[in-house]
C-alpha positions in Angstrom: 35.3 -15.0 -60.0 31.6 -16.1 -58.9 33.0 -16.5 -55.5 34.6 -13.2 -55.6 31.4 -11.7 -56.7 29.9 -13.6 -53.9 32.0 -11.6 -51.1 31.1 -8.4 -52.8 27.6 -8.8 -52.4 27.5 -10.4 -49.1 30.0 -7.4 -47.9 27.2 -4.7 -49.4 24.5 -6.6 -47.8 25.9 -6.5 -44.7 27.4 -2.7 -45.1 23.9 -1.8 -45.8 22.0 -3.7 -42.5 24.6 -1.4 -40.5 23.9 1.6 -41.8 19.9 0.8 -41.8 20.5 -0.6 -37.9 22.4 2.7 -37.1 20.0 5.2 -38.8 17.2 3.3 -36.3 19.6 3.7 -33.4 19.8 7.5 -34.3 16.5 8.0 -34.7 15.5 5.7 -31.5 18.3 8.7 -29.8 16.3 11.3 -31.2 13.2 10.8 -29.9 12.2 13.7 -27.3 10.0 13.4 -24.4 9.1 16.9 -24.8 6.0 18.2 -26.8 6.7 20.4 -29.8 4.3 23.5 -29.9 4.4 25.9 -32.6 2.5 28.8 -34.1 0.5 26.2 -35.9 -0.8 24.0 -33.0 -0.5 25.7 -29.7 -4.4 26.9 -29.8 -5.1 23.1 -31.2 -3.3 21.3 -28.5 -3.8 23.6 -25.6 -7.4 23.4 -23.9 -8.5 25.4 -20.6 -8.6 22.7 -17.9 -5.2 21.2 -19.4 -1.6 21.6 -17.1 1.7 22.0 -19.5 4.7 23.7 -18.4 6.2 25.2 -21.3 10.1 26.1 -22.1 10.9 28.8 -24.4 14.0 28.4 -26.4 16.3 28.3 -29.1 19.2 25.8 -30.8 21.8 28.4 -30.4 21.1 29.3 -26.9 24.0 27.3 -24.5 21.7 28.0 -21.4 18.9 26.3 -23.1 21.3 23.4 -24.0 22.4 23.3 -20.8 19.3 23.0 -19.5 17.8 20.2 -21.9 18.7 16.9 -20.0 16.9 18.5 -17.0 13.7 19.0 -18.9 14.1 15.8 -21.0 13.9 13.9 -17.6 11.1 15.9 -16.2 9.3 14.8 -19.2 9.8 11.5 -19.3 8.8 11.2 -15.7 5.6 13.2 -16.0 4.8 11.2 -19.5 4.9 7.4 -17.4 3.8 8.9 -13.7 1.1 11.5 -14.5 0.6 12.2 -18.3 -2.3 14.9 -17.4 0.6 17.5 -16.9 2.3 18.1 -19.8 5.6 19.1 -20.8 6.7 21.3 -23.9 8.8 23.4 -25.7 8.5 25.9 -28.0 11.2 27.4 -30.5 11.6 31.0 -30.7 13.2 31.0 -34.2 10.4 28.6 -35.3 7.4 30.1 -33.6 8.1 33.9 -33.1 4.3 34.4 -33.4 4.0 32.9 -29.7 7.4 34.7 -29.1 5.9 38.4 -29.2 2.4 36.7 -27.7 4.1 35.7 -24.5 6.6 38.8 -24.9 10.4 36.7 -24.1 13.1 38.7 -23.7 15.6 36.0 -22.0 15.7 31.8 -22.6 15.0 30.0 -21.6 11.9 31.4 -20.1 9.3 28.7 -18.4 5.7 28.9 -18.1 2.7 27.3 -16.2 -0.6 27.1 -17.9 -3.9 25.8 -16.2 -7.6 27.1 -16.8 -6.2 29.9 -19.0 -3.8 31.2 -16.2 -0.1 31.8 -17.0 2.5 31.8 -14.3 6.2 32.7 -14.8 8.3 30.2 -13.1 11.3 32.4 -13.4 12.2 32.2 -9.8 11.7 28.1 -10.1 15.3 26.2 -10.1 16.3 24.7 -13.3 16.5 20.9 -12.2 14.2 18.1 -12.7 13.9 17.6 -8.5 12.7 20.7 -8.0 10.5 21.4 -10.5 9.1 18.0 -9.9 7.9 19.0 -6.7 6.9 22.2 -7.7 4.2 20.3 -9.8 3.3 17.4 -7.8 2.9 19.6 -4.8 1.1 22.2 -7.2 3.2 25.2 -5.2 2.6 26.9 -8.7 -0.7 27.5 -6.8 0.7 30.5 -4.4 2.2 32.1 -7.0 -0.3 35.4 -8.5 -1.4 34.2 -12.9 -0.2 37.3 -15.2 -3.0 39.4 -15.7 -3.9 42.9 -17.1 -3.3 44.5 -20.5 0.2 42.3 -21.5 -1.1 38.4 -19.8 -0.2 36.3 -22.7 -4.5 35.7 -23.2 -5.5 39.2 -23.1 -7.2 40.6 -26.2 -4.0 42.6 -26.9 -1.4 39.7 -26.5 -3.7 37.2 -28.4 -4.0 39.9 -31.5 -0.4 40.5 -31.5 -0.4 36.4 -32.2 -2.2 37.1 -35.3 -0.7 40.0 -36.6 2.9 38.4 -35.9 1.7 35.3 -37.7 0.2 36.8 -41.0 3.4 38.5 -40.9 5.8 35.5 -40.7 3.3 33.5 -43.0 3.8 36.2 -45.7 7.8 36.0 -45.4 7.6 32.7 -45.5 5.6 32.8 -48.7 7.9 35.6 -50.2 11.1 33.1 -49.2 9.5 30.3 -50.9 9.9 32.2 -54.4 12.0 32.0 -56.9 14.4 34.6 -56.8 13.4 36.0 -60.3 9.9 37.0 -59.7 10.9 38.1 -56.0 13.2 40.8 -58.4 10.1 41.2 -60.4 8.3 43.0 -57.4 10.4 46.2 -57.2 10.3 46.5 -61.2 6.8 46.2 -61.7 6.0 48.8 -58.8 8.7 51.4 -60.4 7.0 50.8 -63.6 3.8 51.6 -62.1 4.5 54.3 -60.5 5.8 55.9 -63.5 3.2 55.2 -65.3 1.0 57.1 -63.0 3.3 60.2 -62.7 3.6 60.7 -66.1 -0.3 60.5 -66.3 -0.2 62.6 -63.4 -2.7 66.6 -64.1 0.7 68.4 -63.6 3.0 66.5 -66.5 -0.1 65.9 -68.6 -0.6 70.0 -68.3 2.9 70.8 -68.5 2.8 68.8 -71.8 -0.4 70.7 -73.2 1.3 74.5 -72.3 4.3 73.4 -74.8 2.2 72.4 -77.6 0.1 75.7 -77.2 3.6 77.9 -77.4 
């Protein structure tokens, strides 16, 4: 019986060194190259003299999936050879603030940021090669930064960042309830409101003409 016992916990010992082994191989599998920006710290990462190229996407898009090993690898090589230019991705669903800000309407949609100018590198072909040399030979240098009323840094692209933001923060908070007082809302404004139209001049004199007659 003792050596029976024995067996059983030398078998759970051992059953739970794999599992902690394969949770580290999974997490070691995990690890990205890329730099995750958000809402939250684009404007805290991001400085004027900095280079990124950043990837908008999304988990559900199969062109952005498709695309990932490419990126991953320009990435890595740009975080061992030159870690001055950056590389980064940002989640639509995740950060729909910077979404609206930089205005995407297809993904993924790439983006070349230096001393506050954006360029589109829509035209640029999704493969690490070529978008290699695009940076090392800095061709993103003949190509015009947006400008005008919609650049993603005008006055009007950076307030729709805030305004998006506020908005998403309060949906967030308003998710983050319980159901019960979310239900609450709509009750306590009816309420209200009929409180107020039965104070209202026209009931309250309505009410006054009947008791005279």
């Amino acid at each position: 019986m003792l050596k029976l016992n024995f067996v059983w916990l030398l078998s759970a010992l051992l059953c739970s060194i794999g599992i902690t082994l394969g949770d580290s191989v999974d997490q070691s599998q995990d690890v990205s190259a890329v730099l995750e920006l958000n809402d939250s710290n684009f404007y805290q990462l991001l400085t004027p003299s900095s280079e990124w190229v950043i990837a908008f996407t999304a988990k559900w898009c199969s062109a952005c999936n498709s695309f990932k090993p490419e990126y991953e690898n320009l990435a890595a090589y740009f975080n061992v050879n030159d870690p001055s230019i950056r590389i980064a991705r940002i989640d639509i669903d995740e950060s729909p603030a910077l979404a609206n800000q930089f205005f995407i309407t297809y993904l993924p949609t790439l983006f070349h940021l230096k001393n506050s100018d954006v360029r589109s590198l829509s035209e640029l072909p999704r493969n690490t090669e070529s978008m290699k040399t695009f940076l090392l030979e800095k061709k993103w240098q003949k190509t015009h930064p947006a400008y005008g009323f919609f650049a993603p840094f005008s006055i009007y692209s950076r307030g729709v960042f805030i305004v998006m933001s506020n908005i998403y923060k309060l949906v967030k908070f308003v998710h983050s309830l319980p159901t019960t007082v979310v239900l609450m809302f709509p009750g306590i404004l009816v309420g209200i409101g009929l409180y107020y139209i039965s104070k209202s001049p026209a009931t309250t004199s309505g009410t006054t003409d009947k008791k005279e007659n």
